[in-house]
N, C-alpha and C positions, 0 to 999 in steps of 0.2 A: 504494500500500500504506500511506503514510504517513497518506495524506487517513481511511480507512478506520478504523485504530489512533485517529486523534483524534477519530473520530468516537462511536468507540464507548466510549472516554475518556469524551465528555460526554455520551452517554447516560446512562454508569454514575455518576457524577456527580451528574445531575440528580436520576435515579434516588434515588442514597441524600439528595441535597438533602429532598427529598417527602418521604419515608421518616422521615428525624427531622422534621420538623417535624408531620406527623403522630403520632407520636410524642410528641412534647412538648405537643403541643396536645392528648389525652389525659392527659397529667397530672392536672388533677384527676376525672376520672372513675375515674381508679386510685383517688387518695385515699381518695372516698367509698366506691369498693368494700372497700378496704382497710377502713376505717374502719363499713362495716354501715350505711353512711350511709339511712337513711331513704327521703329523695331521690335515689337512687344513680341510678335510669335518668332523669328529669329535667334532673341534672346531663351524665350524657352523652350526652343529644338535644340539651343545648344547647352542648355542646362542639363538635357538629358545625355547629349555627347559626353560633356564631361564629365557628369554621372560615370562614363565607361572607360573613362580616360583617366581616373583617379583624383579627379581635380584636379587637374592642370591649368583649365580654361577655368575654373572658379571663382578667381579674385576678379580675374579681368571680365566677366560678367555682371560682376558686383560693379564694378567702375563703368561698364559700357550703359547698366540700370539708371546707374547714379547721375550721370552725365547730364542726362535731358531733366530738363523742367517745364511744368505745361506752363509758367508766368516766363520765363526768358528764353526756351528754347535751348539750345548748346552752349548759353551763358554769353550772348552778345546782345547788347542793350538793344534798342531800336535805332539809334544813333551812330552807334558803333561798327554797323553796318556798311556807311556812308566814310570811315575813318580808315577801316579796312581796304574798302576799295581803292581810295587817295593814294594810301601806304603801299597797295598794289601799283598801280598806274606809276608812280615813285621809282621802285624799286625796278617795275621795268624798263622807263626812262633809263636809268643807270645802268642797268644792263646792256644798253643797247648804244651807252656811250653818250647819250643826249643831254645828261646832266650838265 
């Protein structure tokens, strides 16, 4: 009866072991859902990849979630838009020797 009870002990166990880390390894697939993320299914085909892949691609899923905001976007004001391009336009003058 005893062998039985522990047995089913470390099923239950394993059980909820999988369970979170599953779990957790959905993390950032939430995020970008959360978040109206653009790349939201992307992000969670590749949360299952790296599921297979040990983590490898994990943190940088966590970062790729992170990145987006639905209030600024990839974190460039509305303005800044307009600064970038100049900085561009700039940078290729000079390259092109016209500075």
């Amino acid at each position: 009866m005893l062998d039985t009870v522990a047995l089913v002990i470390l099923i239950v166990m394993i059980l909820l072991v999988v369970y979170g880390l599953i779990a957790i390894w959905g993390i950032p697939y939430e995020i970008a859902k959360s978040r109206n993320h653009p790349h939201q299914d992307a992000i969670g085909a590749a949360t299952w990849v790296s599921l297979f892949t040990l983590g490898v691609l994990w943190p940088f899923l966590w970062i790729w979630a992170m990145a987006y905001r639905p209030d600024r976007g990839w974190g460039l004001m509305p303005g800044e838009q307009d600064r970038v391009a100049n900085i561009e336009r700039r940078l290729k003058a000079l390259e092109q020797g016209e500075a």
